[in-house]
C-alpha positions as semicolon CSV with decimal commas, in nm:
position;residue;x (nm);y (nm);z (nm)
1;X;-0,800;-3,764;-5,959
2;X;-0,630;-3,894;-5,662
3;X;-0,308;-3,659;-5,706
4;X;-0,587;-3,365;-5,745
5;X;-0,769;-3,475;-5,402
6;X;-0,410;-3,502;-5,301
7;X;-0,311;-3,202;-5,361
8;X;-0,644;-3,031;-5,242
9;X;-0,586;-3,152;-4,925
10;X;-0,230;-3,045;-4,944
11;X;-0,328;-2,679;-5,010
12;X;-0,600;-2,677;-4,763
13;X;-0,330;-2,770;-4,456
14;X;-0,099;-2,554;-4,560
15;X;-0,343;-2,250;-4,591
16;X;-0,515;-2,378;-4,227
17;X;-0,198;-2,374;-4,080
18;X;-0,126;-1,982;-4,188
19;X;-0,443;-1,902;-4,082
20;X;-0,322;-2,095;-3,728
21;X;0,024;-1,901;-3,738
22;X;-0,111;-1,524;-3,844
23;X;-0,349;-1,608;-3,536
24;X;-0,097;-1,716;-3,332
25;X;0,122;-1,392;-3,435
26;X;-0,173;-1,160;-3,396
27;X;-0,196;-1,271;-3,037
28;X;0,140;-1,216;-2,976
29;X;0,122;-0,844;-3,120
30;X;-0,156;-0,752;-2,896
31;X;0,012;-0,891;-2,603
32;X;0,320;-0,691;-2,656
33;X;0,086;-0,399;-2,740
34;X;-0,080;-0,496;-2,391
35;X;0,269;-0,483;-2,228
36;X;0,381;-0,154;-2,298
37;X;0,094;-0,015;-2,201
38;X;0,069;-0,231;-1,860
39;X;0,436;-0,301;-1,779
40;X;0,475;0,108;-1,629
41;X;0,152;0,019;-1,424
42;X;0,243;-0,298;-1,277
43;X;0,651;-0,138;-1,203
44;X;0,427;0,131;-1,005
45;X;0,239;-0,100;-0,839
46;X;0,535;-0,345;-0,708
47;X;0,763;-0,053;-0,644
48;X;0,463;0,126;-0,371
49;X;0,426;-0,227;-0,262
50;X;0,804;-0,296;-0,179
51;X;0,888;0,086;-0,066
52;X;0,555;0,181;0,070
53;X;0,562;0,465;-0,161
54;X;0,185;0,396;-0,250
55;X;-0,122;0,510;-0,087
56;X;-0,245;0,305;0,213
57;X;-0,524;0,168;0,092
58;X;-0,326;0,075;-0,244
59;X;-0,043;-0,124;0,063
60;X;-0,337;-0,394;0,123
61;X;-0,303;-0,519;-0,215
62;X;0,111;-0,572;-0,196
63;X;-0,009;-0,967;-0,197
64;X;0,019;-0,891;-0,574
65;X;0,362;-0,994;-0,563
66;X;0,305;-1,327;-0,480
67;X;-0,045;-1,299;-0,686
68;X;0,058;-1,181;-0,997
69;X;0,372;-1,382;-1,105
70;X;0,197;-1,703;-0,985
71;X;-0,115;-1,629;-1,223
72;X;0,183;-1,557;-1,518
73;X;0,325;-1,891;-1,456
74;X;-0,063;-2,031;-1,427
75;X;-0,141;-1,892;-1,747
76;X;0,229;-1,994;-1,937
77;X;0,141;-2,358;-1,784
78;X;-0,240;-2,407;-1,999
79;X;-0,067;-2,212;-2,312
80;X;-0,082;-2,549;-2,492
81;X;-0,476;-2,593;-2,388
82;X;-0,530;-2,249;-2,551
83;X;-0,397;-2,361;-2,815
84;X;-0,619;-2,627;-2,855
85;X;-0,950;-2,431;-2,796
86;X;-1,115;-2,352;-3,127
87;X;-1,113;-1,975;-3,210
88;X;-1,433;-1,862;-3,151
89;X;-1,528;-1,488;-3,117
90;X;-1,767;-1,339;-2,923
91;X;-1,960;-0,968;-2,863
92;X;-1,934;-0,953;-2,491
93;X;-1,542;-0,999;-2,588
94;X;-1,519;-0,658;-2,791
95;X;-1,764;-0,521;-2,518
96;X;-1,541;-0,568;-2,258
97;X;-1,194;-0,483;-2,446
98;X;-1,401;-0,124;-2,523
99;X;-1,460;-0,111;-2,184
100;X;-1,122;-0,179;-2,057
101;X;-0,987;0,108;-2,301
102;X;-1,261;0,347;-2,163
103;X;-1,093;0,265;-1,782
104;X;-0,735;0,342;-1,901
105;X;-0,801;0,614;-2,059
106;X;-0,994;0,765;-1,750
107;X;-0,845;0,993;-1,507
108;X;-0,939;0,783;-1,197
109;X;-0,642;0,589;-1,104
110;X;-0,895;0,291;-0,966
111;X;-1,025;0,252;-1,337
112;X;-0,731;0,254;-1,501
113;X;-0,562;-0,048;-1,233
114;X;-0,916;-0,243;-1,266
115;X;-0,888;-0,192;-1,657
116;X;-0,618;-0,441;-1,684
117;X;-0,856;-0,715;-1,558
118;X;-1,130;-0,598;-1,741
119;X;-0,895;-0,613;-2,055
120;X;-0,745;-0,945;-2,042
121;X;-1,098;-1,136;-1,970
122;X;-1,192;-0,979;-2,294
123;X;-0,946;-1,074;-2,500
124;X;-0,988;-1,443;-2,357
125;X;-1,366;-1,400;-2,466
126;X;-1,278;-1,213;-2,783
127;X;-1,022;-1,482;-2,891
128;X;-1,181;-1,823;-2,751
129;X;-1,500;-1,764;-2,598
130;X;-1,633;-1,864;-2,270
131;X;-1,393;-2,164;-2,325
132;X;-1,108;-1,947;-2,318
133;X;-1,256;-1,758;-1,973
134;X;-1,293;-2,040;-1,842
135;X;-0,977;-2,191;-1,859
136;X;-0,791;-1,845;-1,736
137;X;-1,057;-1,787;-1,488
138;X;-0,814;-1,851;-1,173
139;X;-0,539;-1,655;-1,284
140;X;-0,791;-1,422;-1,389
141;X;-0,925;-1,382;-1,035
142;X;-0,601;-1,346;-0,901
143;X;-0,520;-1,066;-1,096
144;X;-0,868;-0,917;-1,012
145;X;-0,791;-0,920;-0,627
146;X;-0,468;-0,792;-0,648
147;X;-0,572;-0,486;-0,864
148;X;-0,561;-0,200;-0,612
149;X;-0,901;-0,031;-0,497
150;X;-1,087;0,164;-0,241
151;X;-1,261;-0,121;-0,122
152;X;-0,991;-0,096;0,205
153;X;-1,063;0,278;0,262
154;X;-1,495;0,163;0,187
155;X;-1,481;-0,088;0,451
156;X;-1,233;0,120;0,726
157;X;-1,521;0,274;0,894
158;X;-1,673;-0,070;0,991
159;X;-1,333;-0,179;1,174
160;X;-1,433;0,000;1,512
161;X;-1,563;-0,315;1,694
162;X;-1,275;-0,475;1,593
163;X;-1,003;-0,226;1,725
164;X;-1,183;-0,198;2,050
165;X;-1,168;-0,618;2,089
166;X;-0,798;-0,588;2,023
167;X;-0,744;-0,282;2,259
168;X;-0,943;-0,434;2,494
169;X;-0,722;-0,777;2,482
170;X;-0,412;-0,655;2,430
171;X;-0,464;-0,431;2,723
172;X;-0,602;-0,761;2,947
173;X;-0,306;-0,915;2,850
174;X;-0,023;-0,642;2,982
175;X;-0,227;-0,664;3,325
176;X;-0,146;-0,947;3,344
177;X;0,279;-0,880;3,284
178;X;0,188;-0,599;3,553
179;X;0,218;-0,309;3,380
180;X;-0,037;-0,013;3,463
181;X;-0,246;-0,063;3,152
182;X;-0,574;0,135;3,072
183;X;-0,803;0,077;2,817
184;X;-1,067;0,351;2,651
185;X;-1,250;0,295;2,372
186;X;-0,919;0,223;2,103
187;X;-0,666;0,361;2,293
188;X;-0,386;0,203;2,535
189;X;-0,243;0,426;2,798
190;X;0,074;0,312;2,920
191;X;0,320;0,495;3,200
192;X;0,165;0,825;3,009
193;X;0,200;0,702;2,641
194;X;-0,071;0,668;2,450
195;X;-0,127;0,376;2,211
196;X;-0,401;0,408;1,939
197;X;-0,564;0,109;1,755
198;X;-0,649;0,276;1,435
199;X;-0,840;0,126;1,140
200;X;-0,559;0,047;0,891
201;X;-0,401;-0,122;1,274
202;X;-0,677;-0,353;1,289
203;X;-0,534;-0,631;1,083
204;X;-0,719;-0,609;0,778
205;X;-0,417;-0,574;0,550
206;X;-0,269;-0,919;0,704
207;X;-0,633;-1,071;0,711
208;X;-0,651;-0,950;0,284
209;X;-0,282;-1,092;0,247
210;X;-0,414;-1,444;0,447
211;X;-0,707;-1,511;0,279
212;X;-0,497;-1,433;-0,076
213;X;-0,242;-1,651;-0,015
214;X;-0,467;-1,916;0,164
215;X;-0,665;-1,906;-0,190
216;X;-0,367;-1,979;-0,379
217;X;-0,239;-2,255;-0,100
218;X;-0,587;-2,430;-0,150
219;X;-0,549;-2,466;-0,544
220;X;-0,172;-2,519;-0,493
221;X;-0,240;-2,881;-0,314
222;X;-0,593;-2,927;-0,453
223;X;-0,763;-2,874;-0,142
224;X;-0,997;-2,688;-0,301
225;X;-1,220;-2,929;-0,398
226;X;-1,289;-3,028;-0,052
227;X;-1,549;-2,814;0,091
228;X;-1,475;-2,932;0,458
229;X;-1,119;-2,809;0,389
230;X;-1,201;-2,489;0,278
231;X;-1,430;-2,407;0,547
232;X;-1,197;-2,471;0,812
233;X;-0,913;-2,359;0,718
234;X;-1,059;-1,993;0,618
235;X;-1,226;-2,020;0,931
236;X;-0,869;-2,067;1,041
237;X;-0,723;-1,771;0,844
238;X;-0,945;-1,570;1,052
239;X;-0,863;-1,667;1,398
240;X;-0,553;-1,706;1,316
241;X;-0,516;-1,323;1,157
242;X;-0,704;-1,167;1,418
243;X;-0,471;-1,398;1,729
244;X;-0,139;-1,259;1,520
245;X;-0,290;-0,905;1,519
246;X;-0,369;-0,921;1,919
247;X;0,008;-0,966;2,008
248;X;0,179;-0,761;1,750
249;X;-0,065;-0,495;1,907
250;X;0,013;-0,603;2,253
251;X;0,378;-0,555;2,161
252;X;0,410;-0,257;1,970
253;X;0,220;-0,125;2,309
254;X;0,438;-0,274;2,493
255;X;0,733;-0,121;2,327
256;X;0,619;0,213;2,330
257;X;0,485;0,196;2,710
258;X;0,849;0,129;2,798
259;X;1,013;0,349;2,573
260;X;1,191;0,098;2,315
261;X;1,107;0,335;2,050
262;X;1,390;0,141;1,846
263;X;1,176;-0,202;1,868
264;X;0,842;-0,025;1,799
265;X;0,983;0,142;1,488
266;X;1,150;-0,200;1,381
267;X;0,815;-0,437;1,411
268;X;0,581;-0,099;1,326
269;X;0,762;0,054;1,029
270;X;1,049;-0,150;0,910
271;X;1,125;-0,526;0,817
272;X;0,981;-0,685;1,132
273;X;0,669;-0,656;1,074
274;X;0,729;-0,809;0,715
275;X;0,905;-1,059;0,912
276;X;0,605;-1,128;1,132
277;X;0,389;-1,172;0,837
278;X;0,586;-1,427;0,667
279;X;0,548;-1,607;0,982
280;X;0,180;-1,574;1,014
281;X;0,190;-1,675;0,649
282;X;0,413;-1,971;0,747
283;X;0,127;-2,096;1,036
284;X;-0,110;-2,126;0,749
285;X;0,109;-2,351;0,574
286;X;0,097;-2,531;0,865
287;X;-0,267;-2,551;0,976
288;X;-0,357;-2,659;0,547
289;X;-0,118;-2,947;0,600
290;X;-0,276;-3,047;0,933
291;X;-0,634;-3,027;0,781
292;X;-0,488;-3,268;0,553
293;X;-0,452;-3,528;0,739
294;X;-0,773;-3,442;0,975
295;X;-0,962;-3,446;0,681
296;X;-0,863;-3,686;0,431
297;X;-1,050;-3,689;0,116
298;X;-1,200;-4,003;0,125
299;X;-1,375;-3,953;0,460
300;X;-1,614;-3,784;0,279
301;X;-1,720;-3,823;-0,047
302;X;-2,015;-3,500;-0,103
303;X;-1,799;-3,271;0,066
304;X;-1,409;-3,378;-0,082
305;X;-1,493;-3,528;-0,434
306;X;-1,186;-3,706;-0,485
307;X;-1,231;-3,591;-0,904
């Protein structure tokens, strides 16, 4: 009797841990299923963002590149907490995967980029349930806000009181180098060249890019558990985004006033203003460390749980 429970047993194991391994293996089909038909997407994607060969609006998502592989190596770090999640399948799962192969196969370019997101949250639900959403739901995001949309070319319109702030400050602050500066509406006239402060000028790319990377910084040190933290520094992000904005502004004006077309190309069109960003990027590095220590997390408790 005891070799037959034995043996039971024995057979049961062995047929739970096929069942475990054809899972396991059906996962890994799908997901190289998933990558042929993503992989040519995503090359498009980084290749517009590295050689600008995308549209503009599609350039304010090139944060992907930092996004993207940091919510692969996200997801390849909890692969062994996936693991342990019990299978558990859900409708809204096969809703969603449906709806994701409805956006690729639509002839909008913004539905198929958004149907990648759309896809992968339900497999999670498909394969684990909210469990499984849950646990992905970071890299998750990070995909979603580096998927390429027209939210830039939706919000453009609404820029105008910005540009005319940084016209009207980057112009103040030439008067005061003494050149003849004059200001109308969004545009700089300098020794009779004309400057123009144009939507996709006004620093939203950089202020998208900041906020991206600032949201990756925060769960990179754990600072995002502390709600003082957070507020300050993306109240920081934003000075700090529209500040850097206010002098590149004031010296690609600058530039062009005095006919250094060579130096206004160079920060305008070519690697300096990628090296400007990294810089910018750099401060915020900076200002997350110094909230640090201005805010430790035992100063206070409700607002930086220390859990």
């Amino acid at each position: 009797m005891l070799f037959s429970l034995s043996a039971a047993l024995t057979m049961h194991t062995h047929s739970k841990r096929r069942q475990t391994l054809g899972r396991y293996h059906s996962e890994w089909i799908v997901l190289g299923m998933l990558g042929l038909l993503y992989v040519p997407l995503l090359v498009h994607w980084s290749d517009g963002w590295l050689n600008k060969s995308i549209s503009t609006e599609h350039e304010y998502f090139s944060h992907g590149l930092l996004g993207l592989p940091f919510a692969a190596y996200l997801t390849w770090q909890r692969r062994h907490r996936w693991q342990q999640l019990p299978n558990r399948t859900t409708v809204w799962g096969l809703g969603l995967i449906l709806l994701g192969v409805g956006c690729y196969l639509s002839p909008l370019m913004d539905w198929v980029n958004l149907s990648l997101v759309i896809t992968l949250s339900g497999l999670c639900l498909w394969w684990k349930g909210m469990a499984g959403l849950r646990l992905l739901s970071f890299p998750l995001l990070l995909v979603l806000l580096a998927t390429p949309n027209q939210v830039p070319y939706l919000i453009a319109p609404y820029t105008l009181p910005l540009q005319q702030f940084i016209a009207g400050v980057a112009g103040f602050i030439l008067l005061q180098l003494g050149m003849d500066v004059s200001v109308n509406q969004i545009y700089l006239f300098v020794n009779d060249r004309i400057v123009e402060v144009a939507p996709y000028c006004a620093g939203l790319k950089m202020l998208f890019t900041s906020l991206y990377v600032g949201l990756i910084l925060l769960y990179w040190t754990g600072s995002w558990t502390c709600r003082a933290r957070v507020l300050w520094f993306y109240s920081g992000i934003v000075v700090i985004s529209v500040a850097a904005n206010i002098l590149r502004n004031t010296l690609l004006t600058f530039f062009h006033g005095t006919g250094q077309e060579a130096a206004f190309v160079w920060l305008h069109d070519s690697w300096g203003g990628d090296l400007y960003s990294a810089a910018m990027l750099g401060v915020l590095v900076v200002l997350l460390r110094k909230l640090e220590t201005w805010i430790p997390e035992e100063a206070e408790l409700t607002d930086c749980p220390t859990s």
